[in-house]
Residue, then its C-alpha position, 0 to 999 in steps of 0.5 A: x492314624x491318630x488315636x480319637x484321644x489325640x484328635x480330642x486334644x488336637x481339635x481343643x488346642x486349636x481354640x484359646x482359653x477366652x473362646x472356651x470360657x465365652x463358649x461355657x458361659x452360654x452353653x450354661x445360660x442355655x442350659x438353665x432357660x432349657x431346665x426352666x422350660x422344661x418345668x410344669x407351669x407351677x414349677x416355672x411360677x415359683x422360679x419368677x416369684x423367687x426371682x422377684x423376692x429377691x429383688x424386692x429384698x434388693x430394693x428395701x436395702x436402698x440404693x446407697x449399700x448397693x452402691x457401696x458394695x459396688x463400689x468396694x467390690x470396683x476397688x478390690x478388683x482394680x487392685x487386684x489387677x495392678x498387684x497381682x502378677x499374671x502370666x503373659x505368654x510369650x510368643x516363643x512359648x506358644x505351641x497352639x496351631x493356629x499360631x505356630x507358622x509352618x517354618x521353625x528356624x533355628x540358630x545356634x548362634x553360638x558356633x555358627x554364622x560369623x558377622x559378615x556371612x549374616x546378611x548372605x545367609x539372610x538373603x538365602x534363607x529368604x529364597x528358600x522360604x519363598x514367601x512362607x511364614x517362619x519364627x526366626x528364633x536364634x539361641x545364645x547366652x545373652x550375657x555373654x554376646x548381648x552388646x555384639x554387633x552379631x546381636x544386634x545385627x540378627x535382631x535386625x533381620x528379624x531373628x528373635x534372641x532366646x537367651x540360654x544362660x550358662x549358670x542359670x541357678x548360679x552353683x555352676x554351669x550347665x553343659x551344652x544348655x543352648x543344645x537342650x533348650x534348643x531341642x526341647x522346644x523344637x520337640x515341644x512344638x513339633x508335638x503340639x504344633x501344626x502337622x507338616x511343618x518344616x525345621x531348620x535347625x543351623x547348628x555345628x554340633x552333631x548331637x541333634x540326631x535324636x531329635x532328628x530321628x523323632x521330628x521325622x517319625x512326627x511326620x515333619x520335614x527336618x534341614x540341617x545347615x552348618x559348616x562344617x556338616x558333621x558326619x552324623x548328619x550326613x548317615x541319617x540323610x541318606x534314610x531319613x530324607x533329611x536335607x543336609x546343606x552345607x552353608x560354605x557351599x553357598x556363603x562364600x563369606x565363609x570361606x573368607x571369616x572363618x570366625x568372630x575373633x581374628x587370629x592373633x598375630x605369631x611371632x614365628x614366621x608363617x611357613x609356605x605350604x607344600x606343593x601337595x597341600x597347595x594342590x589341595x588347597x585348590x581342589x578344595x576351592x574349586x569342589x565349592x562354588x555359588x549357584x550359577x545365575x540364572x537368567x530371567x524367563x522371557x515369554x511367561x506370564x501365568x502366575x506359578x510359572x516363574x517359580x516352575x521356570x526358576x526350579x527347572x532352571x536351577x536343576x539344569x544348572x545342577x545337572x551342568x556343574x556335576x557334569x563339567x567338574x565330575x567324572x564317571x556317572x556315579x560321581x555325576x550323578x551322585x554330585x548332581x542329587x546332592x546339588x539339588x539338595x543343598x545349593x540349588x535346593x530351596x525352590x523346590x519346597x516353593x513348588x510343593x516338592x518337599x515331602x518324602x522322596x521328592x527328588x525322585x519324583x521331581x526328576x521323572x517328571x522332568x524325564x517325562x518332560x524330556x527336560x532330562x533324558x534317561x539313559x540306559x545302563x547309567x544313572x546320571x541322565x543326559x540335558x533333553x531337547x525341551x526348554x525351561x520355559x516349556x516345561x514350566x508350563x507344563x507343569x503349570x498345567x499338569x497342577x492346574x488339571x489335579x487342582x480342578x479335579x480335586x476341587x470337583x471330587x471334593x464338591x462330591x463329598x458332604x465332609x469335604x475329605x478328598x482322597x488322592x486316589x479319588x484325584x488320580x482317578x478324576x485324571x485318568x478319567x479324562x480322554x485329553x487335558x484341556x491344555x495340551x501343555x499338559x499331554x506328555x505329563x497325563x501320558x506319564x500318569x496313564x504308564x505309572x500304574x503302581x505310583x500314580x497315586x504318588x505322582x497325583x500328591x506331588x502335583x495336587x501339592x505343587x498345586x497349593x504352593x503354586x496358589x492354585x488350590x487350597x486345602x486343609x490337611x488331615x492329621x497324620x495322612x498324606x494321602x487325604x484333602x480336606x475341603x478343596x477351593x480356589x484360592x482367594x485373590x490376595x496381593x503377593x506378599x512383601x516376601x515373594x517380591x523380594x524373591x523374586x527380585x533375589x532372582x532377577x525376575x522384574x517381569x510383571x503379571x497381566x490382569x488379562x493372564x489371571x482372567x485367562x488363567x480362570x477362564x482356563x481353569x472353569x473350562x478343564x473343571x467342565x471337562x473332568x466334570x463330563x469325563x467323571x460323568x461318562x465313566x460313571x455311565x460305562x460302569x453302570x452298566x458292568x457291576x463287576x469293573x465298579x466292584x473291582x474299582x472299589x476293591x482297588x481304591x480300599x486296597x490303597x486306603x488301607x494301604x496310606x492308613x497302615x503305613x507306619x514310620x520305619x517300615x520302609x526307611x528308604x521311601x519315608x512319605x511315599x506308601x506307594x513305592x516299594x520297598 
């Protein structure tokens, strides 16, 4: 948990030097009307008689010195603003978290990216954002590549240049200038920044393992994408959580302009590669492929359920190409997690499955959904018999029911601060969900009872990326809510319909499946109220079961509180799985 020092620093960097100063200004004018109330009658008498000497005083001088003063103190001012240099701040030096979007990206564009994968890669990071707010920013000696058409063609998609001079004193150059600019300023801002953001970092140098290490020990969620991956970067996703795409897998602009510059024509005569080499050639080129195209759902309406439907899609199409083009269950089954990790991986941040051991807990779910169907003595599961579409709303429901019990706990509580476990307890406290879509997932939580706390988060959180809920987070714990309510209508924005074209999705939400939509979502917040309502009556009667209740729930708050980054490497974000 954060120290009271840094929650100090924290609640102040969340307020602008001109709110502090307007703050100071009338914390001082309340101060002296306090003191001046505060005086006996004579002492309050002897003010206002000095306050009207000196204006008296200020009368006698006539009206022409106080008007030359004015005036003379008019032009002082006037030029002091024209001459004297301020410092503006740049956008790209702001570390305050009411500004810093919840997406960092950045490029080295010195060693990645060719122009004609540009667009490609646009169109792809535009799908993982799904409609989330992010600073493009892309790092690059400007002297060298300012007149490019690279350049001006990034600066088109909206990546902002950060010009990373060479020999920036002129005595020299500066080794690998664009790598230390580069991290310190994602280091900075995961510092300062907001909590639980997300770094994309698209770079072919293998030296930001530092970094890596310290963004995920902050407690932020790290992406490496290049081509060629380095092989650091490929240890440290195995223990950090750390998601490592490899950008040839879904650009296939760069298989085909591997460079910037063409190659120079040679004098000697091209050799024709063996039969073995010619072999591997092929091998190669069939391990690396597109995401399939997915199909557009046809009988859904409810808002969150094609985002759902495109991540359970997507995920069977992984499962499929790790099945046809692999042999043995661990191959398939290892080709089939690195998949949904890397080209068919960025729907599942959209769907709030991003933090931790997400992967794991994605993939039950659908087991319990029989999307997928577990089989005993192998790893890689088999294709069940429910369909994309049904486990969509499933999952929709299964969100809402955590969104209203959270939203109904978090009415309970005078702060507003919400524990996961509170939620959980909410959902178990029901007898049946309200939308029977839901039923297999509540049968899965009444079984789950070491990780059920774990499960709840990753539907409470699906809930807000889904727009569903909404809820501040509490610095540095994952298992706390803040303020829980129901998102305010807004328009879908320009991002998410350019997804959803992306996707192929042109089918439309009714105004009559939003007015279902609350109707539904009044009804399951009366339920779990009348549920809580009746579970508190049976313990009344039994002090002993609400003791141990009680004992059960500090147990797991000490539990999330005490966790600490590193002691269990392998579940990183997920305290309720063993090690």
């Amino acid at each position: 948990m954060a120290t009271p020092r840094l929650r100090w620093r924290y609640f102040w960097s969340r307020r602008s030097q001109r709110r502090t100063l307007l703050a100071l200004v009338f914390a001082l004018a309340g101060l002296l009307a306090t003191i001046y109330l505060a005086l006996p009658p004579d002492g309050q008498r002897q003010v206002v008689s000095g306050l009207l000497t000196v204006a008296h005083g200020l009368s006698l001088l006539g009206p022409r010195p106080v008007l030359a003063v004015g005036v003379a103190l008019c032009i002082v001012l006037s030029l002091a603003f024209i001459f004297v240099p301020s410092y503006r701040r740049h956008s790209y030096l702001t570390t305050a978290p009411s500004i810093v979007p919840p997406v960092s990206v950045y490029l080295d564009a010195e060693n990645q990216l060719p122009e004609a994968a540009i667009r490609p890669f646009i169109e792809f990071l535009i799908k993982h954002l799904d409609g989330r707010r992010a600073d493009l920013l892309y790092f690059l000696d400007a002297s060298q590549t300012a007149k490019g058409e690279k350049y001006k063609t990034l600066y088109r998609f909206g990546f902002r240049p950060v010009d990373v001079p060479h020999d920036p004193t002129g005595k020299g150059a500066v080794k690998e200038a664009v790598d230390r600019e580069l991290a310190m300023h994602a280091y900075e801002r995961a510092v300062l920044g907001p909590q639980e953001q997300e770094f994309i970092i698209v770079t072919g140098d293998g030296d930001f393992v530092p970094l890596i290490y310290r963004l995920a020990a902050l407690g932020h969620r790290v992406q490496i994408w290049a081509t060629p991956v380095r092989k650091a970067y490929r240890v440290v996703e195995t223990y950090l959580g750390v998601n490592v795409i490899d950008l040839s897998q879904v650009i296939s602009e760069l298989e085909i302009v591997p460079s910037d510059v063409p190659p120079a024509p040679s004098s000697t005569p091209s050799k024709k590669p063996s039969r073995p080499a010619q072999r591997r050639q092929a091998a190669r080129r069939s391990n690396t492929s597109l995401p399939r195209r997915i199909p557009a759902p046809t009988a859904l309406s409810q808002p969150g359920e094609q985002h759902l439907y495109y991540a359970v899609a997507e995920t069977l199409a992984a499962h499929a190409e790790a099945l046809d083009k692999h042999k043995g269950d661990l191959n398939r089954n290892g080709q089939f997690h690195a998949l949904i990790r890397g080209a068919y991986g960025p729907r599942m941040a959209g769907v709030g499955y991003s933090v931790g051991n997400w992967l794991d807990y994605w993939l039950e779910h659908l087991i319990a959904l029989d999307v997928l169907l577990k089989v005993n003595g192998q790893a890689f599961p088999r294709r069940g018999p429910t369909s994309e579409e049904s486990a969509a709303r499933s999952l929709l429901a299964m969100s809402k029911a955590a969104a209203n019990a959270a939203i109904l706990v978090g009415s309970a509580h005078e702060d507003g601060v919400v524990r996961v476990s509170e939620v959980s307890a909410a959902l178990a406290a029901q007898d049946s969900p309200v939308d029977e879509a839901a039923a297999p997932l509540f049968k899965f939580l009444a079984l789950e009872t070491g990780r059920r706390i774990t499960h709840v988060r990753y539907f409470v959180r699906s809930a807000r990326a889904l727009g569903l809920l909404e809820f501040d987070d509490v610095p540095n714990s994952l298992d706390l809510i803040a303020h829980p309510r129901l998102p305010a209508a807004t328009p879908a924005s320009t991002e998410q319909a350019e997804v959803l074209e992306t996707t192929g999705d042109a089918a439309g939400t009714a105004d009559t499946a939003v007015s279902h939509d609350e109707a539904s979502s009044t009804l399951e917040v009366t339920a779990v109220a009348s549920a809580l309502e009746s579970q508190a009556n049976a313990t009344a009667d039994s002090p002993e079961t609400e003791a141990e209740t009680a004992a059960v729930v500090d147990a797991v708050g000490v539990q999330v509180g005490g966790q600490r980054y590193g002691d269990q490497p392998n579940h990183r974000g997920d305290p309720d799985i063993p090690a």
